[in-house]
C-alpha positions as CSV (number, residue, x, y, z in Angstrom):
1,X,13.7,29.8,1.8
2,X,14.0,29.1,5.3
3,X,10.4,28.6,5.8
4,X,10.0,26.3,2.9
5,X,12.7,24.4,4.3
6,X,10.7,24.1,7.6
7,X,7.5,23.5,6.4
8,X,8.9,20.3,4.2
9,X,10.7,18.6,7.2
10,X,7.7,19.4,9.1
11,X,5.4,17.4,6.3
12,X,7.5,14.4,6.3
13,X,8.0,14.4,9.9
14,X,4.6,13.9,10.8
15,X,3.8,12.1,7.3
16,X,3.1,8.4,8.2
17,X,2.5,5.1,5.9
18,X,-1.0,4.3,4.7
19,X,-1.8,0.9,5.7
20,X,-5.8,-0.2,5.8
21,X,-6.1,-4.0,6.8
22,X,-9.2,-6.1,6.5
23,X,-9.7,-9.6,8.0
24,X,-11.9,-12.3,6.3
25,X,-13.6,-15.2,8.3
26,X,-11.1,-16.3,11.2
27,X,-7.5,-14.2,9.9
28,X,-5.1,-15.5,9.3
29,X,-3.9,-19.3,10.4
30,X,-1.2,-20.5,8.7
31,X,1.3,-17.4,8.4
32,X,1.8,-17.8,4.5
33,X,2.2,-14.2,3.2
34,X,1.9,-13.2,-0.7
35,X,2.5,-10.1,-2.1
36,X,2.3,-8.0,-5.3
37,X,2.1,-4.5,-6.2
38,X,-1.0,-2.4,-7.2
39,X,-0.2,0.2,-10.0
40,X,-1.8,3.4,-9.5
41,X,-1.7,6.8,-11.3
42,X,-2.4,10.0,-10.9
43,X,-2.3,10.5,-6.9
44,X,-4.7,6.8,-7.6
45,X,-7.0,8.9,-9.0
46,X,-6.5,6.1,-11.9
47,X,-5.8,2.4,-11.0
48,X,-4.4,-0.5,-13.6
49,X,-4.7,-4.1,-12.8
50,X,-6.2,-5.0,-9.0
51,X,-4.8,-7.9,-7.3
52,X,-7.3,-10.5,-6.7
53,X,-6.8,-11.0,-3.4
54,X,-9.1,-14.4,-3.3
55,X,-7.0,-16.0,-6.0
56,X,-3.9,-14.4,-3.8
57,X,-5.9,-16.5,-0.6
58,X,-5.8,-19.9,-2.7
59,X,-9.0,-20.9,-1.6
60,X,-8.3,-20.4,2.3
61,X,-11.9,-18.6,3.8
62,X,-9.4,-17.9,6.7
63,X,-7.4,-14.7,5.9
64,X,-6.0,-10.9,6.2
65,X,-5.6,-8.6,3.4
66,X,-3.2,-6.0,4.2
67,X,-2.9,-2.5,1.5
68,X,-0.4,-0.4,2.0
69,X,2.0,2.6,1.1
70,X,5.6,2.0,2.0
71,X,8.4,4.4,2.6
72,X,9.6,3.2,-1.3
73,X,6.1,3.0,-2.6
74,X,6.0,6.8,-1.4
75,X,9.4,8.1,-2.5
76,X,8.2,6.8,-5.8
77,X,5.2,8.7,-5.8
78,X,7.3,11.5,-4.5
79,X,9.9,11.6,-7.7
80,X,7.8,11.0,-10.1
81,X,5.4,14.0,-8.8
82,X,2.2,11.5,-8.0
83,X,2.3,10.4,-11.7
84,X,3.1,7.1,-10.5
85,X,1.7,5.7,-6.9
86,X,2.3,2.1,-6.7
87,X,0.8,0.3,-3.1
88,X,1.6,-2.7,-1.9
89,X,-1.2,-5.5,-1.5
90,X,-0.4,-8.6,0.9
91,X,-2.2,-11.3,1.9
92,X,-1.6,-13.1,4.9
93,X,-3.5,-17.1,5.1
């Protein structure tokens, strides 16, 4: 039991956040940030609906897409046993 123990506070010790960024033309000029989840199932083996992250832009060419797992989005993940894995999608114009 002890071991177990030790092994899971050495997994989320050394666990960190997913984040994968991409910049598109320039980055980001103004500092105008939107947000909205992704909706993914199955350790996002399965994905619903995609955020468009052009539409998210509003017609900037200047801007930075930002995807990523937050401590929330993974204790989701965690409770419901990787059923659920929501993500976080932001872009930055």
């Amino acid at each position: 039991m002890k071991k177990i123990i030790l092994l899971l506070a050495v997994m989320f010790t050394f666990s960190s956040c997913y984040v994968h960024k991409a910049v598109v033309g320039e980055g980001a000029q103004n500092g105008v940030v939107e947000k909205e989840k992704q909706h993914n199932f199955i350790y996002g083996l399965a994905s619903g609906k995609t955020p468009d992250t052009q539409a998210m832009a509003k017609g900037e060419e200047d801007y930075e897409v930002k995807n990523s797992i937050s401590f929330v989005d993974g204790l989701i993940n965690v409770l419901t046993f990787g059923i659920y894995t929501p993500s976080t999608v932001e872009v930055k114009r």
